[in-house]
C-alpha positions as CSV (number, residue, x, y, z in Angstrom):
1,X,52.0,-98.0,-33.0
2,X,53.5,-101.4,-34.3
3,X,56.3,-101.3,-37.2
4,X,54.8,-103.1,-40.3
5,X,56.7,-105.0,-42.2
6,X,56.3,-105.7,-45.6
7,X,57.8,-108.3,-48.2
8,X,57.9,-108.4,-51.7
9,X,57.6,-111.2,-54.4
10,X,56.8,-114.0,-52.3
11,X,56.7,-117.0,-54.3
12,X,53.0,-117.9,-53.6
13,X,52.9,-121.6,-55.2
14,X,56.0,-122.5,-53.0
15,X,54.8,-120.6,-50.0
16,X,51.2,-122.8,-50.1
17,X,53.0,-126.0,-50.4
18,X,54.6,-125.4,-47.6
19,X,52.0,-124.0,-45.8
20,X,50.1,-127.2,-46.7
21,X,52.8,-129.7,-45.7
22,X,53.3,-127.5,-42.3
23,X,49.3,-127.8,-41.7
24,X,49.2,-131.2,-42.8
25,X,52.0,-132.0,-40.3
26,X,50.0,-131.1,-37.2
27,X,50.9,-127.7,-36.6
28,X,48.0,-125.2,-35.5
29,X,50.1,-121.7,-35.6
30,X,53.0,-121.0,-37.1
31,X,56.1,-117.8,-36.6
32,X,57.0,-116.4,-39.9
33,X,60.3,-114.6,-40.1
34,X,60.8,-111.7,-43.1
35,X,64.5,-111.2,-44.8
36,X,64.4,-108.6,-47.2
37,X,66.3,-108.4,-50.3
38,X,66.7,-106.7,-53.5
39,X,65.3,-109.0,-56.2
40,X,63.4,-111.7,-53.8
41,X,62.3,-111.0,-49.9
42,X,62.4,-114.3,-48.6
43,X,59.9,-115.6,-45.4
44,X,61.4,-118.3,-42.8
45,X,58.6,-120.4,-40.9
46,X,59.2,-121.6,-37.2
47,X,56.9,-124.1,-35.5
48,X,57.7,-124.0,-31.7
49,X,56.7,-127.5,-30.0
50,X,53.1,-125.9,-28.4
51,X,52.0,-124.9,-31.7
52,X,51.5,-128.6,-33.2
53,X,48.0,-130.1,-32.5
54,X,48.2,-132.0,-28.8
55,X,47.6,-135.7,-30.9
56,X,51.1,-135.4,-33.0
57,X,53.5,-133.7,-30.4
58,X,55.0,-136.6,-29.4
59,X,54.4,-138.5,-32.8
60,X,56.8,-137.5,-35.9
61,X,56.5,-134.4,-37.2
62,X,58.6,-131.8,-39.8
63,X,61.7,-131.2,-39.1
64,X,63.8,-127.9,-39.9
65,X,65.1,-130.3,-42.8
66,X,61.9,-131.3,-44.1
67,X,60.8,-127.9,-44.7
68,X,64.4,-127.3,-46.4
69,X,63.5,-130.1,-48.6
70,X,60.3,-128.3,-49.6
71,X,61.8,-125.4,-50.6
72,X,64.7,-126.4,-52.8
């Protein structure tokens, strides 16, 4: 049986916009990373190169700091 893992208090209008601006930045899948905490849990996304769309893998894409940006 697999462990689930649950977090609590996500910020959903922050965590769309960035799910937006990942999406809209060619990625197809993304790895989403869970820290709990006691007043916020907090989610980290990863976008390994293979899971951006084959037309903007070699073109610019977000970076770690872009997403940083989004979510100060």
């Amino acid at each position: 049986m697999k462990k689930k893992v649950t977090l609590k208090k996500i910020h959903l209008e922050s965590f769309i916009e960035i799910l937006i601006s990942v999406y809209n930045g060619g990625a197809d899948f993304i790895d989403l990373e869970g820290v709990p905490d006691t007043l916020q849990d907090y989610i980290g996304i990863t976008i390994p190169e293979e899971y951006m769309s084959k037309d903007v893998r070699s073109d610019d894409k977000l970076t770690e700091n872009d997403l940083n940006e989004l979510l100060n």
